[in-house]
C-alpha positions as CSV (number, residue, x, y, z in Angstrom):
1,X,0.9,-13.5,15.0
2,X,3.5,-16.4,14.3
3,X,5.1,-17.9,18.1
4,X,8.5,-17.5,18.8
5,X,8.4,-21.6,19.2
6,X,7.2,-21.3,15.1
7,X,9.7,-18.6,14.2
8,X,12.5,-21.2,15.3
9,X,11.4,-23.5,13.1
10,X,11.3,-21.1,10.4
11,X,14.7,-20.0,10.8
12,X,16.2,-22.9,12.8
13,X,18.3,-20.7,15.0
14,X,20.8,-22.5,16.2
15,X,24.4,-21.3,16.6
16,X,25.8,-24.7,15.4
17,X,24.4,-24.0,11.9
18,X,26.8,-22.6,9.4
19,X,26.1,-18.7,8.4
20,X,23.9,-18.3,4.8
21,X,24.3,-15.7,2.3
22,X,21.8,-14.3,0.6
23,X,22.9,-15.5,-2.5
24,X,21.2,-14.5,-6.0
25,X,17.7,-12.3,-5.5
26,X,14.9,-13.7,-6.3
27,X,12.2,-10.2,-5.0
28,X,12.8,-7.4,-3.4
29,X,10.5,-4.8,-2.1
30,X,11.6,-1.2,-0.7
31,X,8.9,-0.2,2.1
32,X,9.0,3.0,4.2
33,X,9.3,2.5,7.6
34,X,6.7,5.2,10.0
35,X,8.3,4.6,14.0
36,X,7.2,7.9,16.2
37,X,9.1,10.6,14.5
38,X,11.3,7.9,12.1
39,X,10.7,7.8,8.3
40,X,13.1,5.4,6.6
41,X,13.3,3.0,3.7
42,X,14.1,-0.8,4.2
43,X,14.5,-3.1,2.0
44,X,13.1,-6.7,2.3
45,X,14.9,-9.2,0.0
46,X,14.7,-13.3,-0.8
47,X,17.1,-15.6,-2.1
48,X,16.8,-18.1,-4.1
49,X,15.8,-21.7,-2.8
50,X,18.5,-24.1,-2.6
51,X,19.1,-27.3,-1.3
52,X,20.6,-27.5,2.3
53,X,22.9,-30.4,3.9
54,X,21.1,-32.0,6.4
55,X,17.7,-30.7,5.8
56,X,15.7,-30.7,2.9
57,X,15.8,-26.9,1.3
58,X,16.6,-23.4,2.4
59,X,15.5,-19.8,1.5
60,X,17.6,-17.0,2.9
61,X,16.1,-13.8,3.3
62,X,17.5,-10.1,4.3
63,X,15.4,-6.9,5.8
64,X,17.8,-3.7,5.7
65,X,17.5,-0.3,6.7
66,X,17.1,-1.4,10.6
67,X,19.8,-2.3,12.5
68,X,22.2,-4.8,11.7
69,X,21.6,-6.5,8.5
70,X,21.2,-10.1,9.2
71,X,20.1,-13.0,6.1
72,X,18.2,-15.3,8.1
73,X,16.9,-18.5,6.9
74,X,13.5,-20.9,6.6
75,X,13.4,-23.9,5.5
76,X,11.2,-26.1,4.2
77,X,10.4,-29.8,2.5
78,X,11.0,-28.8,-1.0
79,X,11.5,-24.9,-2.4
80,X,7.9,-23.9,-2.6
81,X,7.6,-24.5,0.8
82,X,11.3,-23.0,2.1
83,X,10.0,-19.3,-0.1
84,X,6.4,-19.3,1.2
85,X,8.3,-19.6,5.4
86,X,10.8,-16.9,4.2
87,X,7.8,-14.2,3.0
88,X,6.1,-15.3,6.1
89,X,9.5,-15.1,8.1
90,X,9.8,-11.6,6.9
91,X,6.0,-10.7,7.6
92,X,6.8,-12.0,10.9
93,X,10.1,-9.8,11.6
94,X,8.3,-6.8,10.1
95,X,5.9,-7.2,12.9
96,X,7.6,-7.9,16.0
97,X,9.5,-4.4,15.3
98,X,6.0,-2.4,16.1
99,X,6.8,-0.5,13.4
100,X,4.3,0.6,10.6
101,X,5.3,-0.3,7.1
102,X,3.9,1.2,4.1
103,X,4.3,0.2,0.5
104,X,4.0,2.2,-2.9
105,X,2.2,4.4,-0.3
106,X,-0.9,1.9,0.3
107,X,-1.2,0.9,4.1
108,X,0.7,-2.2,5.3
109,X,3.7,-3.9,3.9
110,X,1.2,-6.0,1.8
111,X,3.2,-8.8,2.5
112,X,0.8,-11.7,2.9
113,X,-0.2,-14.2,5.8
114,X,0.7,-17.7,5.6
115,X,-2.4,-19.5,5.9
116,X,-2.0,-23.2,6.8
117,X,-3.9,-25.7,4.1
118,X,-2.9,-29.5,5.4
119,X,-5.3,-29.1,8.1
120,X,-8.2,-30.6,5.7
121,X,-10.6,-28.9,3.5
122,X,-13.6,-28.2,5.7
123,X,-10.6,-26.1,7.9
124,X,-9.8,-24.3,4.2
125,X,-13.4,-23.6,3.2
126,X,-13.9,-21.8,6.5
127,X,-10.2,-20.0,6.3
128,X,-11.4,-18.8,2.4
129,X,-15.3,-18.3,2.9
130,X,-14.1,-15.7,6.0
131,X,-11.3,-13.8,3.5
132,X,-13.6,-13.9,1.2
133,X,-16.3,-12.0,3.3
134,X,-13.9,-10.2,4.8
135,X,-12.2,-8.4,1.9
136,X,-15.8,-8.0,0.0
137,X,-16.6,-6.0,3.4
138,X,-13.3,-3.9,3.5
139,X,-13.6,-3.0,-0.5
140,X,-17.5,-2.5,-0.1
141,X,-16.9,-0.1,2.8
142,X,-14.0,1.6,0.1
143,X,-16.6,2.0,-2.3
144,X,-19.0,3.5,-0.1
145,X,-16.4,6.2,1.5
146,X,-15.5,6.8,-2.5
147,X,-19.1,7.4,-3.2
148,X,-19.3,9.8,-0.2
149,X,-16.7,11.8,-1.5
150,X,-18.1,11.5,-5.5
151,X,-21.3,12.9,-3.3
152,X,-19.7,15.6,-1.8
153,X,-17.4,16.8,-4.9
154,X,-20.8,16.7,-6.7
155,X,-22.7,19.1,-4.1
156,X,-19.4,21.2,-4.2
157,X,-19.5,21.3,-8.1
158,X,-22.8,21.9,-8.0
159,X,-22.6,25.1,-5.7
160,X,-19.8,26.2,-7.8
161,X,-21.8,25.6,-11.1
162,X,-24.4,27.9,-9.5
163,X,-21.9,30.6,-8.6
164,X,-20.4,30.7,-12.0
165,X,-23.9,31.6,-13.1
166,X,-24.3,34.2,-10.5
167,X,-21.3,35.7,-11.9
168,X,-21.9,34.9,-15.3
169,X,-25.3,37.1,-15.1
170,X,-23.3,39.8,-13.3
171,X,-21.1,40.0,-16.6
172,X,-24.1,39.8,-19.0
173,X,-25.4,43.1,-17.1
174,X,-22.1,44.7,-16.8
175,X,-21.6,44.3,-20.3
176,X,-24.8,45.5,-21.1
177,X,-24.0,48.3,-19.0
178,X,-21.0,49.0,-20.7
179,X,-22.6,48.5,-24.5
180,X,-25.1,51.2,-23.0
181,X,-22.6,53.6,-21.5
182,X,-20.9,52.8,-25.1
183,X,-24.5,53.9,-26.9
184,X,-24.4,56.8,-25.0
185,X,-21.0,57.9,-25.6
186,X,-20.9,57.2,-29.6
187,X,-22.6,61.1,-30.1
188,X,-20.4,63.0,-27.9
189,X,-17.3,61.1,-29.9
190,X,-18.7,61.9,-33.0
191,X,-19.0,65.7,-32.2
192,X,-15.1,65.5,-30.3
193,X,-13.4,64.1,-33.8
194,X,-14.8,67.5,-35.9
């Protein structure tokens, strides 16, 4: 989790600084919001990148549906930089409320972490090899609850397969039954219709 010393720097809080708008929408995501008995949807927004007096650029960005709606900022050396602080601004936010988030009804916001890459390539080989290894583990331990439940839908079908049979043979000899009860009953018609 992001310190509150970090978070300042992302939006610069400071009650000197003129107020932002939102400004034109670059993305937007609705999410539903899950807090003890609480389902609602909130809406996480970014601006567009813009230059900013003073500092280099700024990326406004809006969560709604808690609260009091409030475009905060993060800023950053050029606009690359001031977007990638305001989805980790908003990651951040959506975190501190305790809340759980979902998203097109998958777990989590899926609003990614910021990971830091200026602190020399042996530091990103490690960060990558470990979500590398750790997102082959999550969607090999997927596939193996999937093939669990292939395994038990199988054993299920196969069950049902074998008491459609069972009542398929209790047709075929009811039908015979009732071809023989038909057999029988074709002389005693014959003599009723004279």
């Amino acid at each position: 989790m992001m310190s509150a010393a970090t978070m300042k720097k992302i939006n610069r809080v400071n009650t000197n600084q003129p107020k932002i708008k939102l400004g034109p929408v670059i993305a937007r995501r609705v999410l539903t919001e899950y807090t003890g008995d609480i389902i609602r949807k909130v809406a996480v927004s970014i601006g567009a990148p813009r230059p900013w007096p003073k500092s280099d650029w700024v990326c406004p960005f809006l969560i709604e549906g808690r609260e009091k709606p409030l475009v905060e900022r993060a800023f950053g050396v050029d606009a690359l930089q001031a977007l990638l602080l305001a989805v980790e601004g908003i990651r951040v936010r959506l975190d501190q409320t305790g809340s759980r988030f979902e998203w097109l009804d998958l777990s989590g916001p899926w609003i990614p972490r910021l990971v830091p890459t200026g602190l020399g390539k042996r530091f990103e080989q490690r960060v990558s090899q470990f979500i590398d290894r750790e997102t082959a583990r999550h969607w090999e331990a997927r596939l193996r609850a999937r093939k669990a439940r292939l395994a038990e839908f199988e054993a299920e079908l196969k069950q049902r397969k074998k008491t459609v049979a069972q009542w398929e043979a209790v047709l075929k000899r009811r039908k015979a039954m009732a071809a023989d009860w038909e057999k029988d009953l074709k002389p005693l018609m014959k003599g009723r219709d004279r």
